[in-house]
Every structure is written in C-alpha cells, then in structure tokens.
SEBALO-715385 format. One record per residue: residue number from 1; residue in one letter; x, y, z of N, C-alpha, C in turn. Coordinates in Angstrom, 3 decimals. Layout:
NUM / A / X / Y / Z / X / Y / Z / X / Y / Z
...
This chain:
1 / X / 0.840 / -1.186 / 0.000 / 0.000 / 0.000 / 0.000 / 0.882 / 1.246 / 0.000
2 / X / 0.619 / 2.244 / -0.597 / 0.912 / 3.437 / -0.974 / 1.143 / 4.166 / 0.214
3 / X / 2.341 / 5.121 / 0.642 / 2.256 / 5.954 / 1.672 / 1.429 / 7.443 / 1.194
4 / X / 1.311 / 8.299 / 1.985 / 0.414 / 9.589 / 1.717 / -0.590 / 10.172 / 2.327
5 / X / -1.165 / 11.039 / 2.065 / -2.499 / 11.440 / 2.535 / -3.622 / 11.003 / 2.024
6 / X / -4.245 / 10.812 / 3.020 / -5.768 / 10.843 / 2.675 / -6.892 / 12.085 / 3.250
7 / X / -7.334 / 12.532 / 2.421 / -8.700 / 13.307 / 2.752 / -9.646 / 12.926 / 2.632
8 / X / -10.881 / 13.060 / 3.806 / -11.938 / 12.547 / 4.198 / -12.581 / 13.232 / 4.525
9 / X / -13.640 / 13.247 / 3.320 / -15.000 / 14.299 / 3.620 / -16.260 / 13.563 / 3.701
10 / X / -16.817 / 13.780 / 5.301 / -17.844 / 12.810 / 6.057 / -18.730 / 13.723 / 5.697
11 / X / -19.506 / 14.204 / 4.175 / -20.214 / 14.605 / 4.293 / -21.816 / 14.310 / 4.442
12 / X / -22.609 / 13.404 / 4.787 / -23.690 / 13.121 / 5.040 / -23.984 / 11.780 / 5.478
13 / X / -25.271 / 11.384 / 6.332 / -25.977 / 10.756 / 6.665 / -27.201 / 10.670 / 6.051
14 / X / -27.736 / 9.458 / 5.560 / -29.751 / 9.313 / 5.261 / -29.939 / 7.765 / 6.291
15 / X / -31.164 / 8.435 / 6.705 / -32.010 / 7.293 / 6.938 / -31.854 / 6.067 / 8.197
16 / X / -30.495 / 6.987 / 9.151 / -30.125 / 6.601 / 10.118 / -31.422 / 5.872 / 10.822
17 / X / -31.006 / 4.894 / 11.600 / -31.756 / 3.934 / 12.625 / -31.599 / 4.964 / 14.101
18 / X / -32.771 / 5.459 / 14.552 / -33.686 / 6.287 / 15.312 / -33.068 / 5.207 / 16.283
19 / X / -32.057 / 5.528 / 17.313 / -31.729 / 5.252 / 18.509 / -32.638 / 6.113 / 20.027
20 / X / -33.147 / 7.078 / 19.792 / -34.171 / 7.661 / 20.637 / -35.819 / 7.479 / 20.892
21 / X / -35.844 / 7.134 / 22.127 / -37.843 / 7.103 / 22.271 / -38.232 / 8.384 / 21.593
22 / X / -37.438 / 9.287 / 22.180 / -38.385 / 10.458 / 21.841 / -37.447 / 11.087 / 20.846
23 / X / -37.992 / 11.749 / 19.939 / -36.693 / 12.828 / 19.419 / -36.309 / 11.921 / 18.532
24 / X / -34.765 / 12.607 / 17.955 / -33.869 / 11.918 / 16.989 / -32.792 / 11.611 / 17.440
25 / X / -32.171 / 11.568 / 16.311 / -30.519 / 11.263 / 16.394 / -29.842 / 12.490 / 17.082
26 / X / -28.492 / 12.814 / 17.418 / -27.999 / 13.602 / 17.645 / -26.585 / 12.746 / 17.015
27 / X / -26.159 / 12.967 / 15.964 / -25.306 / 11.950 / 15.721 / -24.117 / 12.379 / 14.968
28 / X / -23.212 / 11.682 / 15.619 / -21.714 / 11.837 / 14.373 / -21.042 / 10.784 / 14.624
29 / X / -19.853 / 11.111 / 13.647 / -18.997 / 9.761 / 13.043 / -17.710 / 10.198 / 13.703
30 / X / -17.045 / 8.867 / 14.189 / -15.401 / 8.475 / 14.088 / -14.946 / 7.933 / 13.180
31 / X / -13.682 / 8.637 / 12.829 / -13.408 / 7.639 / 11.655 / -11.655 / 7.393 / 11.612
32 / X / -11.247 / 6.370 / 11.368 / -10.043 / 5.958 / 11.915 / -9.142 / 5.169 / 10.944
33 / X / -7.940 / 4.659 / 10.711 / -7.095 / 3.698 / 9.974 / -6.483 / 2.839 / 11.218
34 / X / -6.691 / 3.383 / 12.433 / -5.813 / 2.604 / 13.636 / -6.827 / 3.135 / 14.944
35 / X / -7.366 / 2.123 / 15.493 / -8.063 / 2.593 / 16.939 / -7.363 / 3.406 / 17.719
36 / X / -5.873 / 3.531 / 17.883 / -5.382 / 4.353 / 18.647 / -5.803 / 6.156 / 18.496
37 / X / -5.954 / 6.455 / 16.697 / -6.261 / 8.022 / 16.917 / -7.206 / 7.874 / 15.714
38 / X / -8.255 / 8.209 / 16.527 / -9.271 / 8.349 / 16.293 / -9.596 / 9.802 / 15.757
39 / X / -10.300 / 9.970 / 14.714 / -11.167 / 11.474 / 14.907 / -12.382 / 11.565 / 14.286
40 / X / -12.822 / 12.993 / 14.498 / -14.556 / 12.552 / 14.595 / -15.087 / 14.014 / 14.441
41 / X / -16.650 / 13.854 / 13.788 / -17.130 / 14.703 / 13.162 / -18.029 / 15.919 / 14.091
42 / X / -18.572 / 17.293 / 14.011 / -18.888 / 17.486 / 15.375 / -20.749 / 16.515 / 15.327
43 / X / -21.296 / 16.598 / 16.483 / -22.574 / 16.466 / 16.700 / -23.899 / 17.273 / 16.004
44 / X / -24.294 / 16.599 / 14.627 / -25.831 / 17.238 / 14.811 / -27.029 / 16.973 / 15.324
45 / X / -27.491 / 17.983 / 16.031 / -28.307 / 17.499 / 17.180 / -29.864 / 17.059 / 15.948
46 / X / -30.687 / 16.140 / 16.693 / -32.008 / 15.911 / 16.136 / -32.494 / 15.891 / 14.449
47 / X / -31.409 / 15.087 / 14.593 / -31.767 / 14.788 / 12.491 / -31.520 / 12.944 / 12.414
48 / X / -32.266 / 12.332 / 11.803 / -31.633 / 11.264 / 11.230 / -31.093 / 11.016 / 9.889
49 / X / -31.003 / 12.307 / 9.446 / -30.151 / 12.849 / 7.723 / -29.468 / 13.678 / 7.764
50 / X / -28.423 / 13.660 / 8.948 / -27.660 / 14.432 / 9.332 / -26.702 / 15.115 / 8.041
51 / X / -26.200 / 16.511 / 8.091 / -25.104 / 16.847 / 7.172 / -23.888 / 17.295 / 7.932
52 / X / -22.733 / 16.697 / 7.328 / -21.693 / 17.324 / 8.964 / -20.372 / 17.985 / 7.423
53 / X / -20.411 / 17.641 / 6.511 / -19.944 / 18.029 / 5.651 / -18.171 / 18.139 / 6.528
54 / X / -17.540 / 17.619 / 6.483 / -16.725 / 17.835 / 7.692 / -15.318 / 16.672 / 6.340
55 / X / -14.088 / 17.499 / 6.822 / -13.063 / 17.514 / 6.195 / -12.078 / 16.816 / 7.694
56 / X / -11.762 / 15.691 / 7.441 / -10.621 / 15.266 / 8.043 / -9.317 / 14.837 / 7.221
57 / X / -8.171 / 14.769 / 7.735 / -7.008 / 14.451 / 6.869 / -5.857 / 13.146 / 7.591
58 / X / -5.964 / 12.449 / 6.904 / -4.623 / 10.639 / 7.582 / -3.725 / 10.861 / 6.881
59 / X / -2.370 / 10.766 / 7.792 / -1.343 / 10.158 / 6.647 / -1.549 / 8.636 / 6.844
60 / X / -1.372 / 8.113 / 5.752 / -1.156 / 7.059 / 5.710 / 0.034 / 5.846 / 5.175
61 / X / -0.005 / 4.950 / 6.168 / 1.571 / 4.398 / 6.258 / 1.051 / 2.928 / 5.458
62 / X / 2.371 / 2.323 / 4.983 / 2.479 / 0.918 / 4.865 / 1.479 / -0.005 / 5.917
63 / X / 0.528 / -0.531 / 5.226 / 0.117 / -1.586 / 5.962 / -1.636 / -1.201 / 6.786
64 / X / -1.691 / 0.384 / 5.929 / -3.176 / 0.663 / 6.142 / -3.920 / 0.258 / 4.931
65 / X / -4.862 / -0.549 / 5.439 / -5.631 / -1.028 / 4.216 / -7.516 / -0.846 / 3.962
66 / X / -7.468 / -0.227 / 5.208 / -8.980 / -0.372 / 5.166 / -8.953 / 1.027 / 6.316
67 / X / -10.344 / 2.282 / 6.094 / -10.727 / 3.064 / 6.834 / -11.481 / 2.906 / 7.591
68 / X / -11.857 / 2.806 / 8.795 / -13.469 / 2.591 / 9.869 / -13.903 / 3.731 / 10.028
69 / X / -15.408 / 3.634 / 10.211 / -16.387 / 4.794 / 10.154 / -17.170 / 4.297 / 11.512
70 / X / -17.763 / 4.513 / 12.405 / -18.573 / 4.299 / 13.214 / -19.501 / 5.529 / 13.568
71 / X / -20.563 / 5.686 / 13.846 / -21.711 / 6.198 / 13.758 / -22.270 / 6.052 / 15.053
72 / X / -22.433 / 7.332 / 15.652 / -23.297 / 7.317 / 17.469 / -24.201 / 8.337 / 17.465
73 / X / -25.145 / 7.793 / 18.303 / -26.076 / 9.157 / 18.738 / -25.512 / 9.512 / 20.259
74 / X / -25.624 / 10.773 / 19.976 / -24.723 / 11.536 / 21.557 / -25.920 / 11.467 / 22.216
75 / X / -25.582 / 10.864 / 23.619 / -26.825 / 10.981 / 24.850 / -26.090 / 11.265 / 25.935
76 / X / -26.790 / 12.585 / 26.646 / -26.332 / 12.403 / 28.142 / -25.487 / 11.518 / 28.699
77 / X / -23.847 / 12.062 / 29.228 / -23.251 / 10.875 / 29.053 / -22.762 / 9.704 / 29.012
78 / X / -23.800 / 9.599 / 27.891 / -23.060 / 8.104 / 27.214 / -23.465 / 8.166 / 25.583
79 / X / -23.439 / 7.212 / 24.818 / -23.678 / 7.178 / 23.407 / -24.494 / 5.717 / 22.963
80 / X / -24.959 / 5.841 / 21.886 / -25.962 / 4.755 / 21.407 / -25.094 / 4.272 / 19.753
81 / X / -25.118 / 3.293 / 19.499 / -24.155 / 3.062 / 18.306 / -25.344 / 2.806 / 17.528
82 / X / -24.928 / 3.285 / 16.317 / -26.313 / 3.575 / 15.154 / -25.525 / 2.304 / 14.097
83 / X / -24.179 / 2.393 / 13.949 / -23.985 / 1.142 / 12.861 / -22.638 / 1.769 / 12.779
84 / X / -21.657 / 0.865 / 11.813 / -20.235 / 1.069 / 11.548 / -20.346 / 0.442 / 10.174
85 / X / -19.456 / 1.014 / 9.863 / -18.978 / 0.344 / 8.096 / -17.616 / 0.527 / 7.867
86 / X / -16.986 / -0.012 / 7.095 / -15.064 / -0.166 / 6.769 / -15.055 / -0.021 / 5.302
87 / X / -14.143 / 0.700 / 4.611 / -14.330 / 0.913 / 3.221 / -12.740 / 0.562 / 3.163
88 / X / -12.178 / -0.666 / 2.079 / -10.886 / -0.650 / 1.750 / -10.109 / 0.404 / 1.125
89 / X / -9.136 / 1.184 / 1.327 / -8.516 / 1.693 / 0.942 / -8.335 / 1.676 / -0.734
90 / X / -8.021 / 0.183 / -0.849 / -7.750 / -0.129 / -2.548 / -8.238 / 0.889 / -3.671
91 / X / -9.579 / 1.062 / -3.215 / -10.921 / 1.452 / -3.475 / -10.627 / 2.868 / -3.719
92 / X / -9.711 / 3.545 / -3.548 / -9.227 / 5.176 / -3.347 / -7.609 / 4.780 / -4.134
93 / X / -7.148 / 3.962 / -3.353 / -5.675 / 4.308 / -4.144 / -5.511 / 3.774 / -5.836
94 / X / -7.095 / 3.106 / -5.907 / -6.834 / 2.406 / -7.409 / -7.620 / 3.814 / -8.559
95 / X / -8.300 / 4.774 / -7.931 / -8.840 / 5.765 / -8.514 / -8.457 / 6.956 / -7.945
96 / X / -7.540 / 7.168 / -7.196 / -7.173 / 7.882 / -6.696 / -8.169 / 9.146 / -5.917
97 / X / -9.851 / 9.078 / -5.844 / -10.400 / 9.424 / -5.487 / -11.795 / 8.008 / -4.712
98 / X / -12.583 / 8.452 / -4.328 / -13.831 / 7.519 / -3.306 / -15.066 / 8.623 / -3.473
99 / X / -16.197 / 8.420 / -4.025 / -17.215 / 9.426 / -3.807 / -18.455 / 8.257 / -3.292
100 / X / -19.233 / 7.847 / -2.502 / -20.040 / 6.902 / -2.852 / -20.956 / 7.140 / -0.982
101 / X / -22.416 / 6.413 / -1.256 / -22.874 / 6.114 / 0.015 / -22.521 / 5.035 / 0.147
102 / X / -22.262 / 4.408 / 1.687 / -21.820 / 3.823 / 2.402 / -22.775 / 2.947 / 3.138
103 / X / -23.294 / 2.039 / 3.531 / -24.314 / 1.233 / 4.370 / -24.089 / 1.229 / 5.390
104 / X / -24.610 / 1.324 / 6.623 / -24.309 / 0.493 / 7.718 / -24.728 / -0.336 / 8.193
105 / X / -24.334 / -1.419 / 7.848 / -25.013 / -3.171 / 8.000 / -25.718 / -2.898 / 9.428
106 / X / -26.984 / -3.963 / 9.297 / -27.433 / -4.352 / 10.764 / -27.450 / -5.576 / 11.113
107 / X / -27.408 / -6.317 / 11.787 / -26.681 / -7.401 / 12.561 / -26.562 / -8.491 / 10.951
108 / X / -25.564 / -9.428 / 11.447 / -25.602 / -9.977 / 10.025 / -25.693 / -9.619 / 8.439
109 / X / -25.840 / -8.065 / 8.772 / -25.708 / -7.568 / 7.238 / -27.491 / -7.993 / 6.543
110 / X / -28.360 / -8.262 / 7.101 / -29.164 / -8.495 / 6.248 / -30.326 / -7.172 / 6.385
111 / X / -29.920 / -6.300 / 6.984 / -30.596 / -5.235 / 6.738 / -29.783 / -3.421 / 6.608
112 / X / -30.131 / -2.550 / 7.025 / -29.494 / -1.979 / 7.178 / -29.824 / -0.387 / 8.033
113 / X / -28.927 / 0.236 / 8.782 / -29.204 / 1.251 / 9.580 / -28.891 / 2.393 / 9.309
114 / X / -28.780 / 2.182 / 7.856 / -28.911 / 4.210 / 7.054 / -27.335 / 3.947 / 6.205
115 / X / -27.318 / 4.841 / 6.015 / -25.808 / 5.471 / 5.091 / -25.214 / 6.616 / 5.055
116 / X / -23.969 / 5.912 / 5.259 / -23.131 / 7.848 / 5.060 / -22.988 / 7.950 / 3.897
117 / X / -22.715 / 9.156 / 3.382 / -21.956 / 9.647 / 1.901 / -20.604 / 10.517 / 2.250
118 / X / -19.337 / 9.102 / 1.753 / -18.362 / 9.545 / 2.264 / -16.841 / 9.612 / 0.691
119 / X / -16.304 / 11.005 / 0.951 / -15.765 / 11.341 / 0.060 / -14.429 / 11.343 / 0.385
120 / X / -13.167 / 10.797 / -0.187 / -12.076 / 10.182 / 0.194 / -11.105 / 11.071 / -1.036
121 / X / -10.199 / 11.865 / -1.294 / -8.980 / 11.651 / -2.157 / -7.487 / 11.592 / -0.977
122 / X / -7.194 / 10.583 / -2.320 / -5.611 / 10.191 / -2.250 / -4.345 / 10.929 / -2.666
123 / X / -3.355 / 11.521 / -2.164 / -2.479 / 11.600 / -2.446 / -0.790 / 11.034 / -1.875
124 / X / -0.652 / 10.848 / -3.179 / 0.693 / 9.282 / -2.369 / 2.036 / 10.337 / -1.997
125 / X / 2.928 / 9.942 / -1.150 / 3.637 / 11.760 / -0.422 / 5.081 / 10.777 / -1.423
C-alpha cells in the first residue's frame, strides 16, 4: 500500500436507525485507519439525515488497508451506536479518489441502519 495522505469528507448521513424514544438522532462519526487516533465529526443534534460536511485528513503508512467509520447518537453521558462500516482503501488508491454512500449493515448484514456519503482523495507523499 501506498504511503500519503488521505482526505476525508464525512459529508452526510440518510435514513439513520432512530436510537431515541423520543426525538432523533444527535449523531456523528469516528473515523479511523488505527483505533489508537481516532477522529470525529462534530454532533448534529435531532436529524436522522444528518449533514456534517466535515473535512478530516490521515497520513497514511504501509500496511493501512482499510478506513473505519462508526456512527453514534450523543446521549447524556453516554452514546448509542447507530452502525459502523469499513471501506478498503484499494478502493481510493486504485482511482485515486472515493465518492459513494456507504451502508451500515445491521446485525448480520441483512438489513441496514442508514448510510453515510463519504468522500475520500488520495495523495501518495
């Protein structure tokens, strides 16, 4: 795998899975190449079609192959997990760009708990 940057634009949510009795989502994304550093989008409160339009940037080293996305609704503290999805890298370094919605499987993958629309370019350093 290619060393370089990656840019990551978490720009949207549809159709998120309603983690609240009352109300909505209040929800944003982490998104990561290594659990250790994490980063993350801010909170929009009460939407389940959230827009966070939000620009993060990875370098990325030998031996990253896949990005994680995870998805929470912020509650009083604590959090509710709405779904996660992993997009391979390949997928960006073979087009040198990623534009696409994203699923977030629900248990077993046979349904699903909304989608991000997440926008990725590559540049190899």
């Amino acid at each position: 795998m290619p060393n370089g940057t990656l840019e990551v634009i978490v720009a949207a949510g549809r159709k998120l899975k309603d983690q609240d009795t009352i109300g909505k989502n209040d929800a944003y994304v982490e998104v990561y190449l290594d659990k250790k550093y994490k980063q993350r989008t801010k909170t929009i409160p009460n939407s389940n079609d959230p827009v966070w339009n939000e620009r993060l940037t990875f370098n990325v080293h030998d031996g990253d192959d896949t990005i994680h996305f995870a998805v929470y609704d912020q509650d009083v503290g604590d959090r509710d997990s709405i779904g996660d999805c992993k997009v391979k890298l390949k997928h960006v370094f073979d087009d040198g760009k990623f534009d696409e919605w994203v699923k977030l499987p629900a248990h077993l993958g046979l349904s699903s708990h909304g989608e991000i629309h997440v926008i990725m370019n590559f540049r190899p350093s």
